[in-house]
N, C-alpha and C positions, 0 to 999 in steps of 0.2 A: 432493402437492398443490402446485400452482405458487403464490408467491406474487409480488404485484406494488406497487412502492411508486414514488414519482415523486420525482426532483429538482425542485424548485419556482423553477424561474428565470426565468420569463417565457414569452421567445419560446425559450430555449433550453433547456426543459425536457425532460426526458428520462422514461424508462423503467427502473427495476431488477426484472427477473425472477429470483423466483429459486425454486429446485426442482428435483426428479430426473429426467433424460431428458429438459431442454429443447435437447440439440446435437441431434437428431433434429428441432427444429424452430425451427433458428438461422434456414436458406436464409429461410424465407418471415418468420420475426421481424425479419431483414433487410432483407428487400427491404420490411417496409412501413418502414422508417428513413429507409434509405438508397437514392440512384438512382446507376446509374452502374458502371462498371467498380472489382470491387476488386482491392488489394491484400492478402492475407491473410499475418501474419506471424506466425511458431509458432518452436518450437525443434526441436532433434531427437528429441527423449524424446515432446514432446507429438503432432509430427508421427508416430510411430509409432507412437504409440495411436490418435489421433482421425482422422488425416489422412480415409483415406476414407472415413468417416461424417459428416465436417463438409464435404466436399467434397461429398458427395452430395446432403445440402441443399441447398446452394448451386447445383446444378444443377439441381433437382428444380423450387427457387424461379424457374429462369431466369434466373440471374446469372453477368455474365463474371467470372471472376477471374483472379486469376497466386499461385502459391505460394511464397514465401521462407521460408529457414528461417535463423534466425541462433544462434548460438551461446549457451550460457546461461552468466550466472556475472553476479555485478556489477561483474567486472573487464572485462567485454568492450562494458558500457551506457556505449558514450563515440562522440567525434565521428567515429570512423572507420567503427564502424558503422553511425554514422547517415548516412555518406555512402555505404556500401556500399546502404542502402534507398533511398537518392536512386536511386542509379543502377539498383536493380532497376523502379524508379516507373515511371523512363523509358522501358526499356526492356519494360513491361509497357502503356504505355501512357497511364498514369494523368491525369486532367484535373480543370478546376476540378469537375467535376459529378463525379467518382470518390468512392472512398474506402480508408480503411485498417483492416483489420480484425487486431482482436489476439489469438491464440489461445493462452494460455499466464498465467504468472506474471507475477509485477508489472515483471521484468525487462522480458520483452515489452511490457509495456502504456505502461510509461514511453518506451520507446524509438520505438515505433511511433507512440504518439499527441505526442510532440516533433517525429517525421515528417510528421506529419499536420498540424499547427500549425502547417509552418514549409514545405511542398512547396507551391508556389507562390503564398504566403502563405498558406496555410492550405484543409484538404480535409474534409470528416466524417472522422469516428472512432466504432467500434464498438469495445467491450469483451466479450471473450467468456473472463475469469480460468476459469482452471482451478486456481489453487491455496488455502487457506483465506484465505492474507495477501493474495493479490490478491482475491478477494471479499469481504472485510469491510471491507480498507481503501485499497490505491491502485486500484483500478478505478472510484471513484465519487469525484467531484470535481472533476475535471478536471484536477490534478496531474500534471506530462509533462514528463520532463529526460533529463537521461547525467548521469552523474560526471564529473568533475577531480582528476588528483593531488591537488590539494589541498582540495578538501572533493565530500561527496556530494549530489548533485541540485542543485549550484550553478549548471547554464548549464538553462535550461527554460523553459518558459512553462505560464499556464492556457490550455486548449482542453478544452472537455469534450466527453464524447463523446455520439449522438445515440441508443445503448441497450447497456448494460450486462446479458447475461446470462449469471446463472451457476448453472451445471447441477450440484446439489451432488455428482450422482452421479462425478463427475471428482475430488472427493475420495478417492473408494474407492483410486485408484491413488496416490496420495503415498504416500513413505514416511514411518514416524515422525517422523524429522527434520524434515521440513516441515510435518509437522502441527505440530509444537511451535513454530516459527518465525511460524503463521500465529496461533497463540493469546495470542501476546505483544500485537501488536495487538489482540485482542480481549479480552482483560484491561485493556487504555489503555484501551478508549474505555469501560468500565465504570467504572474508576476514577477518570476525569473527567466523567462525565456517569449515571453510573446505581449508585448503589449498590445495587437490589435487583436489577438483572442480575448484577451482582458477588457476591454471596450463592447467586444461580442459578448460575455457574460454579462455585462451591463445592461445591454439590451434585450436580451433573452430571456433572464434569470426568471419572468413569469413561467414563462412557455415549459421552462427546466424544468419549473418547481410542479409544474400540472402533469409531468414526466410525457408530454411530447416525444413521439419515438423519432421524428425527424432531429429535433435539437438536442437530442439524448445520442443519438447515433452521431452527430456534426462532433460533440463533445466529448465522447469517449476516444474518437477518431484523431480530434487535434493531440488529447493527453496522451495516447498512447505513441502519437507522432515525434512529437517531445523526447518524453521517455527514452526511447528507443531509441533516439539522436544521441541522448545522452550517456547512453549506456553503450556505445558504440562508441562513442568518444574514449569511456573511462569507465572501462567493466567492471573494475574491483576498487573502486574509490580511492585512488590513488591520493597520496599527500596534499598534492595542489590541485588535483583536477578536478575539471565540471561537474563530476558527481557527486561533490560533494553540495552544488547547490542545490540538490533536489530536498537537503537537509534544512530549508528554510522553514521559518519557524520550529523548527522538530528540538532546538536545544531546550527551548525552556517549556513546549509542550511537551517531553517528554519525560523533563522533572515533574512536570502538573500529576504526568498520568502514576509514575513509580510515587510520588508523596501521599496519593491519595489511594493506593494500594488495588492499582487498575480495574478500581468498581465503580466508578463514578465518573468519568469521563469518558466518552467513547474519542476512541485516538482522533480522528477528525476536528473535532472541539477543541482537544488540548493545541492542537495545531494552529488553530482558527487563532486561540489566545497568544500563542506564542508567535501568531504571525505579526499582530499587531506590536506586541512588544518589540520586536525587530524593527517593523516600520518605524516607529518610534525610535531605538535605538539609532536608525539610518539618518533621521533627520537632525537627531544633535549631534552627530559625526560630519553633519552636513554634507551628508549623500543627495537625500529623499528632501522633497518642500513637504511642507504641511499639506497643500492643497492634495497631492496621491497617497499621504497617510490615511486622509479623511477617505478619500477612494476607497483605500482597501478596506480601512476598517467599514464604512459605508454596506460594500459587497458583502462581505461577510455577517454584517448583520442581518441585510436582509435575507441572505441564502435561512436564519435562523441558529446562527451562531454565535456563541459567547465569545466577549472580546476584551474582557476585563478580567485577572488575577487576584483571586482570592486573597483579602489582607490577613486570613488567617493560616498563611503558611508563612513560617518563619523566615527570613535571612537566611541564618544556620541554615536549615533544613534545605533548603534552594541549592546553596552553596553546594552541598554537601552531594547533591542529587546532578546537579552538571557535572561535578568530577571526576562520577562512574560514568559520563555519557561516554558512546563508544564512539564517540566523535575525537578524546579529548587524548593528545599527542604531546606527553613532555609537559604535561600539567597545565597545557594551555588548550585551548576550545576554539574549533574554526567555526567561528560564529558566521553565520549567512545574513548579509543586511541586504536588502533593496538600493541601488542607485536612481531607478527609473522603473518607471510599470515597467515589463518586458528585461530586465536586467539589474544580476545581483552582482556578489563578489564576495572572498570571505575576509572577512576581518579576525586575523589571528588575538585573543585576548585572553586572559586566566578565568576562572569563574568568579571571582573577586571584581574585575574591571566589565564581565558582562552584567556581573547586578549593578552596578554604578549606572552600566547604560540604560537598562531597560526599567530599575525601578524607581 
């Protein structure tokens, strides 16, 4: 059963589809969004599963496109290959009336829709995630960067895209690994916004992990519910506003993933770890008890995720990797702690006073 929920932005309101066997009906989901010659951008893995069924859509619907395929990893989401998409645009044809369509992981979705934000000042953007992490959380919002040496998704802009849909049936093909990488965000956004979702992953988390299309469907359904509440709240992550707690865990995962030179973590992980740091950090602020530290950390390990910090990353090093974060305002860092399952808060602190808490 398809289901359907809206980004509330005005004139730039959107569409989130989401359910089994909807790439069988991207082409014409498409073409009522968008007009115009696309660019569709995928990876290698994705393009050999899906290529000629989302291709045939897209014909079926009567649209031009051109196909790129770029390489996956979050070591490759930087300015070279967003100049590698510049030049396929060109060479594809692409115009202000085109667009860019993303077919893959958050990798893809970030890079394409940066391309699409910034190719001749800015074109449509379709989201078409195929992985858990990019359906519950960087496919809705309109969040769209590369990496830097020195920190992750620091050069990007907002541009949201004009419809996100995601076929959970494209789940069946990930392997474990990425299922566990996409559940980390979806344990965040229970843990700052729903604690009785958070109780349901509890109970479920077998059913998830055997990719049931009923509790896979229930669970993209609530994230992108969330999301979408939030981003509606506070489009462009304003100083104090709620979107900035969608950045739970994400401080000190995000040093994990730029120290370790974005090859060895996939983002979900670093998450997972920096989730608990936080909890932790929560309970000797005396937010959090112990007893829902043990919780989250609990969930997260059975999802098959790491919850512990490598003692072979320095101090320095740490330090040094939170004060590129693109979170950090005046030399200080809106840390996101938990007060309760279901609700966070930020705790403004330096990067100095956040390793005090967490290590």
């Amino acid at each position: 059963m398809m289901r359907q929920l809206t980004v509330g932005l005005g004139k730039r309101s959107y569409p989130i589809l989401v359910g089994p066997g909807l790439l069988a009906q991207a082409g014409a989901r498409i073409a009522e969004a968008v007009s115009g010659r696309l660019l569709v951008v995928s990876n290698p893995v994705v393009s050999a599963i899906y290529r000629e069924q989302f291709s045939q859509s897209l014909i079926d619907a009567g649209l031009g496109f051109a196909w790129v395929k770029i390489p996956d990893g979050e070591s490759l989401k930087n300015l070279d290959t967003v100049a590698f998409l510049y030049d396929h645009a060109f060479e594809a044809g692409l115009d202000r009336s085109s667009a860019v369509v993303a077919l893959g992981g958050g990798v893809v979705g970030d890079i394409s829709g940066f391309v699409a934000a910034t190719y001749m000042r800015g074109i449509a953007f379709v989201q078409v995630p195929t992985t858990l992490l990019a359906q519950v959380d960087s496919s809705v919002g309109g969040k769209v960067g590369v990496n830097h040496p020195r920190g992750k998704n620091v050069i990007g802009a907002f541009h949201q895209p004009r419809l996100v849909l995601a076929d959970i049936s494209t789940l069946q093909s990930l392997p474990p690994r990425e299922v566990a990488a996409g559940l980390a965000e979806v344990i965040k956004c229970a843990v700052i916004r729903d604690g009785s979702f958070f109780a349901w992953l509890e109970e479920n988390l077998e059913a998830i992990l055997r990719l049931d299309e009923q509790a896979l469907g229930h669970l993209v359904e609530v994230c992108c519910r969330i999301k979408a509440s939030v981003v509606e709240e506070d489009e462009n992550e304003s100083a104090k506003g709620v979107r900035q707690l969608l950045n739970y865990g994400h401080t000190m995962g995000h040093a994990l993933e730029s120290l370790t030179g974005y090859g060895v973590f996939r983002h979900g992980e670093a998450v997972a770890v920096g989730m608990v740091l936080s909890a932790r950090a929560a309970q000797r602020l005396g937010y959090l008890d112990a007893q829902d530290v043990e919780r989250i950390k609990s969930l997260l390990e059975r999802a098959g995720l790491p919850v512990t910090l490598s003692a072979e990353l320095g101090r320095s090093s740490l330090e040094a990797a939170i004060a590129h974060d693109k979170k950090a305002r005046g030399g200080r860092i809106n840390f996101i702690v938990p007060r309760a399952i279901g609700q966070a808060s930020i705790y403004p602190a330096t990067p100095t006073e956040v390793l005090d808490l967490v290590l």
